[in-house]
C-alpha positions in Angstrom: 10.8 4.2 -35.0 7.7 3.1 -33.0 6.9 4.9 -29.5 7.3 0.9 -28.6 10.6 0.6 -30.1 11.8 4.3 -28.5 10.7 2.7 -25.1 12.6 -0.3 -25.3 15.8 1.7 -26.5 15.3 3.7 -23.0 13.6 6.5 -24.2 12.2 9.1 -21.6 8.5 9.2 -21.1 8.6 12.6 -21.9 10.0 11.5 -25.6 7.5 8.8 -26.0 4.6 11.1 -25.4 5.6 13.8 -27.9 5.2 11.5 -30.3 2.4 9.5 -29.0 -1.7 11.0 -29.2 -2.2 13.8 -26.9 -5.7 12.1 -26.2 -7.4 8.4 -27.0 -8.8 7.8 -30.0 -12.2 9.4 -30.3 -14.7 6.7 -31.7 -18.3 6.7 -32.8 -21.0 5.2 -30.5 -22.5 3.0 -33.1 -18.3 1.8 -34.6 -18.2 -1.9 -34.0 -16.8 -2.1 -30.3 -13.3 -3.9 -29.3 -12.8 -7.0 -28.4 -13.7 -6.4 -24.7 -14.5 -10.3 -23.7 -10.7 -11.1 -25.0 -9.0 -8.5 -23.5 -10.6 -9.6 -20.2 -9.7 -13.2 -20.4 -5.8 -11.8 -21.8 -5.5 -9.8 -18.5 -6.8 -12.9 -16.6 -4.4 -15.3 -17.8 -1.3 -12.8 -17.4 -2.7 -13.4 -13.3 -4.3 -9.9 -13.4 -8.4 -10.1 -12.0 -10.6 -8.5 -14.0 -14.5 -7.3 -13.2 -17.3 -5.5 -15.5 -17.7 -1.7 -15.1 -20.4 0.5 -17.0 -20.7 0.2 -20.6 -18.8 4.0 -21.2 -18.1 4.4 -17.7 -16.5 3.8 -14.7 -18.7 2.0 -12.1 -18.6 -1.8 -11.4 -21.4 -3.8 -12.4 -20.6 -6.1 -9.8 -22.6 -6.4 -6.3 -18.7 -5.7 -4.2 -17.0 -4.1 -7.2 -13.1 -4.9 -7.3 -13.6 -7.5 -4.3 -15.3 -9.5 -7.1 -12.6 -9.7 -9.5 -11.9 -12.5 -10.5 -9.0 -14.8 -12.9 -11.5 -17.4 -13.8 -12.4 -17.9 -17.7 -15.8 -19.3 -17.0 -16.7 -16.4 -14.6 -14.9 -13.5 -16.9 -17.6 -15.7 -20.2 -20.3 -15.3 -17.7 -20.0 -11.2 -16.9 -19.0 -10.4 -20.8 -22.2 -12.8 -22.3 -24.6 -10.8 -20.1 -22.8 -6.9 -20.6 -20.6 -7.4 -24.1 -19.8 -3.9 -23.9 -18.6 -3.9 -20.2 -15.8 -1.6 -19.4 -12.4 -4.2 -18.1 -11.8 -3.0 -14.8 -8.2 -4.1 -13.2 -7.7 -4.6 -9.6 -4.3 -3.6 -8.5 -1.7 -4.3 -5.7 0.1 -7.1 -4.6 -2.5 -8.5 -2.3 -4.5 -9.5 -5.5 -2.9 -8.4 -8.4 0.3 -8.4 -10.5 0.4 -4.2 -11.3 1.0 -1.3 -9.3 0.0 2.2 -11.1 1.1 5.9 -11.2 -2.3 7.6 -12.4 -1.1 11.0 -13.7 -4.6 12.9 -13.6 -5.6 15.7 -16.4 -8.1 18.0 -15.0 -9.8 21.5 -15.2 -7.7 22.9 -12.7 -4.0 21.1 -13.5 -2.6 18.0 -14.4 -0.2 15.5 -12.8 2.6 16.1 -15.5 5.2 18.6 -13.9 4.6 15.6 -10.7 5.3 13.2 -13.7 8.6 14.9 -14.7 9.8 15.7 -10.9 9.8 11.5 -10.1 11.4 10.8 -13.6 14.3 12.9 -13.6 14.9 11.3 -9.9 15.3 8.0 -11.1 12.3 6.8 -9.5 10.3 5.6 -12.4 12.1 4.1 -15.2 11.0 0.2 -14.6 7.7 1.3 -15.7 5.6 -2.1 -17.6 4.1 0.0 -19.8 2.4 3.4 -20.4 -1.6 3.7 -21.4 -3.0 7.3 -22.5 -6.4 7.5 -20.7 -9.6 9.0 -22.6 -9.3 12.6 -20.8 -5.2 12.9 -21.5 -3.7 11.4 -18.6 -1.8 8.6 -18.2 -1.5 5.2 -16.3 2.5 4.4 -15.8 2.0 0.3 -14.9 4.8 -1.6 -13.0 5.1 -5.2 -12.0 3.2 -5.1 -8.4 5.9 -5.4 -5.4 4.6 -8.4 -2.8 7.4 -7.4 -0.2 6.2 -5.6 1.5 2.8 -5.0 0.0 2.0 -1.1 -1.1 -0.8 0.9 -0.3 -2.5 3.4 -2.8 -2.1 7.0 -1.9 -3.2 10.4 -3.7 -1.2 14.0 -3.7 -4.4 15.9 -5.1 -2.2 19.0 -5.2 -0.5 17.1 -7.7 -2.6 15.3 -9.5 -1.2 12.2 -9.2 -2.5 9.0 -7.4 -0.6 5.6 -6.5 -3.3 2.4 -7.4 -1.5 -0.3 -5.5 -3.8 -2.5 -2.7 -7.2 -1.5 -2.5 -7.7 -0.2 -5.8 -8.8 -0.7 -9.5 -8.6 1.2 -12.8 -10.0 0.2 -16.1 -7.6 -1.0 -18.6 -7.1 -1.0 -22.6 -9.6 -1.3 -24.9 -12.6 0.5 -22.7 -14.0 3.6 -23.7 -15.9 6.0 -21.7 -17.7 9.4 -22.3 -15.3 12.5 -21.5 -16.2 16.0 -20.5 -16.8 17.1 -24.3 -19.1 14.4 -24.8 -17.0 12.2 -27.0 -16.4 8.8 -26.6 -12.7 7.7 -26.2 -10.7 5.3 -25.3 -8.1 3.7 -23.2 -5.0 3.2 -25.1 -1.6 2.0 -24.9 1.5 3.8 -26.1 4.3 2.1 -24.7 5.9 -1.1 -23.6 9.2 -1.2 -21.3 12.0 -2.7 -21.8 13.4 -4.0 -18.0 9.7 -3.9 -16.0 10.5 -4.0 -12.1 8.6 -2.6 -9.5 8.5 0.8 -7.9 8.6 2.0 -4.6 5.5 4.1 -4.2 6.5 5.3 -0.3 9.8 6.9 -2.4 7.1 8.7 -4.6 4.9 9.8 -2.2 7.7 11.4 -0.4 9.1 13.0 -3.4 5.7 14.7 -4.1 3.2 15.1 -1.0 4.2 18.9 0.1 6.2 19.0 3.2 4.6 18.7 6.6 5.1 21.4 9.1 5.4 19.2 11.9 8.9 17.5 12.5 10.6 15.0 14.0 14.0 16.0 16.4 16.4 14.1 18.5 15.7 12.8 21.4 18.8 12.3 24.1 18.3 9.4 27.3 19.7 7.0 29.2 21.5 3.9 27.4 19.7 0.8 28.1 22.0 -1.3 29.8 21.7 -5.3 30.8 21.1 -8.2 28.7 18.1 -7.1 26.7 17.7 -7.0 22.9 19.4 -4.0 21.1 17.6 -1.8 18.7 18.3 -0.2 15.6 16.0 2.3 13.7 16.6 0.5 10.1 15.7 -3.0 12.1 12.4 -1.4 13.7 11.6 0.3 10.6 11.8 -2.8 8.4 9.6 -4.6 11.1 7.5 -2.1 11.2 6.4 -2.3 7.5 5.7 -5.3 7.6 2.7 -4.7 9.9 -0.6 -5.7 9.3 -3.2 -3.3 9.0 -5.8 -2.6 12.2 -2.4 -3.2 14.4 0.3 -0.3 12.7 -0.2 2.1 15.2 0.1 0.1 17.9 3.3 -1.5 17.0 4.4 2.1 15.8 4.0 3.3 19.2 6.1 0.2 20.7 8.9 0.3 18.2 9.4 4.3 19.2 9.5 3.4 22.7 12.3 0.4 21.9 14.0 3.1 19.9 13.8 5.8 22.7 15.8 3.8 25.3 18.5 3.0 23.1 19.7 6.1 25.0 20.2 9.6 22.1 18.0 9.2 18.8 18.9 11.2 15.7 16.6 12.9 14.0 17.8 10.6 11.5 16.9 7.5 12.8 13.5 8.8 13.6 12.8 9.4 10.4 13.6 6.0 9.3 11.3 4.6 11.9 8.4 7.0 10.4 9.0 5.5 6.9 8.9 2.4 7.8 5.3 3.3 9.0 4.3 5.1 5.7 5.4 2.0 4.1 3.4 -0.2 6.4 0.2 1.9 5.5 -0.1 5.0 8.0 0.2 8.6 6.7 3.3 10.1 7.4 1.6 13.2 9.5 -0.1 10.0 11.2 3.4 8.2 12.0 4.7 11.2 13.6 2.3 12.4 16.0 2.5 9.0 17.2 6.3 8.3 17.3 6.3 12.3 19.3 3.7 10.0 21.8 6.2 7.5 22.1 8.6 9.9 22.7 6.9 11.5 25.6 6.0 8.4 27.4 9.8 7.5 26.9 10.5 10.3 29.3 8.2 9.8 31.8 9.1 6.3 32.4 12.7 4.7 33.7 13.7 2.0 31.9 13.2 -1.6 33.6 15.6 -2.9 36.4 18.3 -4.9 34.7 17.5 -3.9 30.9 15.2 -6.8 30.3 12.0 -6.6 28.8 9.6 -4.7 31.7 5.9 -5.4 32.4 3.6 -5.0 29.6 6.0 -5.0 27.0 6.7 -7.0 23.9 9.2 -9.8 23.1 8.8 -9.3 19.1 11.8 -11.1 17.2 12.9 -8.8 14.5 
C-alpha cells in the first residue's frame, strides 16, 4: 500500500513518514529540471497565487515578493519564460490564498517533530490536505485555508514549528534548493488526505507556545443595571476576532471594559475574551496586558447613570 493510499485509510502522520523518504530526493545540478512552468500554472488554476523565487533558493525574484503573486496564466508564462528554473513560491492564508500550513522545521539545534506529535495525538491536525517532505527533512502539513475568520501566521521557535497562514509564502513541489551539505534536493510530496478541512491555528498555537507567566484572574463589580446592552465573553470574543488589523487593541480594550461591568468576571470568561484577540491577530502576552488595562480603568470609573451607553463609548452591534 502507497503512503497515498495509508493516508486516505486514516493513517497517522507518524505511519506515513516511516515509510516515506527521510529527506527529498537528492538530484544532480546538470539532471533535466521538473516541470516548474506547469506546476505553477497547476497551483494557479486550483486558485492558489504563485511568484518566482531563486533558481535553488528561497528569495523572490519579484520587485514585492509574495504581494506579487499572482493566478494569471499569461503573467505565471511571463516569469517562467524569463527564469525557467524559478523556484514556485505559494502565498498562503485566506486573504489571498486557498492553504494554511504547519511548517515542522529540522534544524541544527532540534526539530519541530515531538511539537508535530503533541498537536496530532490532540486531534488537532487530522484534516490535513496533504503532507510535502521539504529538502532539509521537515515537513509542510497543508490544509484548506479557513476565510472565517481569517488566520494569522505565528512561530513557537522553541518548537520549531511555524503557522504560514496571512502574510506568508513557502515554496511548493517540484523546487529544489541547495541544503547545508551542499546537495541539491527537492520539495516533495508524500501524502494526500482523505477529508481536507481547515485547522484552527489559535488551537495550535496554544497547544505549543510555552505558558506565559502572567495571568488573567477574576474580577468582582457592580452589575450593570438599566436598559443597556448585555454582554457575554463568548459574544465579545467572537467580535473581537473579527477585528481588523491597526484597530485590535483598541477594540480589545473596549470589549474588556463592556465585560468588566457585567458586574463579577471569571477567570474563565477572561480568557475567552483574550482568545478571541489571539485569533483576531494580537499575541496572547499582548491581549492580556491590555485586557489587565481594561481591568483597572473598570475600577476607577462608575458605570453611567441609568446603564446606558456613557460618553465616549461605543454602540457596536455584536
Amino acid at each position: 500500500m502507497s503512503c497515498v493510499e495509508r493516508a486516505r485509510s486514516g493513517s497517522s502522520i507518524a505511519f506515513i513518514l516511516a515509510r516515506a523518504p527521510l529527506f527529498g530526493a537528492a538530484v544532480s545540478e546538470q539532471a533535466r529540471g521538473p516541470d516548474l512552468l506547469g506546476a505553477a500554472l497547476d497551483y494557479a488554476r486550483a486558485g492558489v497565487p504563485v511568484f518566482p523565487c531563486v533558481p535553488l533558493g528561497k528569495a523572490p525574484l519579484t520587485h514585492q515578493g509574495f504581494k506579487d503573486a499572482s493566478t494569471n496564466p499569461a503573467q505565471i508564462h511571463r516569469w517562467w519564460q524569463w527564469q525557467p528554473e524559478a523556484n514556485i513560491a505559494l502565498v498562503t492564508g485566506a486573504a489571498r490564498s486557498r492553504i494554511d500550513i504547519l511548517d515542522i522545521d529540522v534544524h541544527p539545534g532540534g526539530d519541530g517533530f515531538a511539537a508535530l506529535e503533541q498537536v496530532e495525538q490532540a486531534g488537532l491536525i487530522d484534516s490535513w490536505q496533504r503532507i510535502v517532505r521539504s529538502p532539509s527533512g521537515g515537513l509542510h502539513v497543508v490544509f484548506p485555508s479557513n476565510p472565517s475568520p481569517e488566520q494569522r501566521s505565528w512561530a513557537v521557535p522553541t518548537a520549531h514549528v511555524d503557522f504560514l497562514a496571512n502574510g506568508s509564502y513557502v515554496l511548493a513541489p517540484p523546487s529544489r534548493v541547495r541544503t547545508r551539505d551542499g546537495s541539491v534536493r527537492s520539495y516533495e510530496v508524500v501524502a494526500t488526505g482523505a477529508r481536507p478541512a481547515p485547522v484552527e491555528g489559535w488551537r495550535l498555537e496554544s497547544v505549543l507556545r510555552p505558558a506565559r507567566t502572567v495571568q488573567l484572574e477574576a474580577t468582582a463589580g457592580p452589575q450593570r443595571s438599566g436598559p443597556g446592552p448585555r454582554w457575554d465573553a463568548e459574544r465579545l470574543a467572537d467580535w473581537m476576532a473579527g477585528r481588523p488589523e491597526g484597530n485590535r487593541n483598541r477594540s480589545l480594550f473596549w470589549a474588556a471594559c463592556r465585560l468588566a461591568e457585567t458586574g463579577t468576571v471569571s477567570t474563565q470568561q477572561w480568557e475567552t475574551l483574550a482568545q478571541g484577540a489571539v485569533r483576531a491577530g494580537l499575541q496572547e502576552l499582548e491581549a492580556v496586558r491590555t485586557i489587565q488595562s481594561a481591568q483597572r480603568s473598570a475600577r476607577l470609573v462608575a458605570p453611567a447613570a441609568g446603564g446606558g451607553v456613557g460618553a465616549g463609548e461605543q454602540r457596536i452591534a455584536l
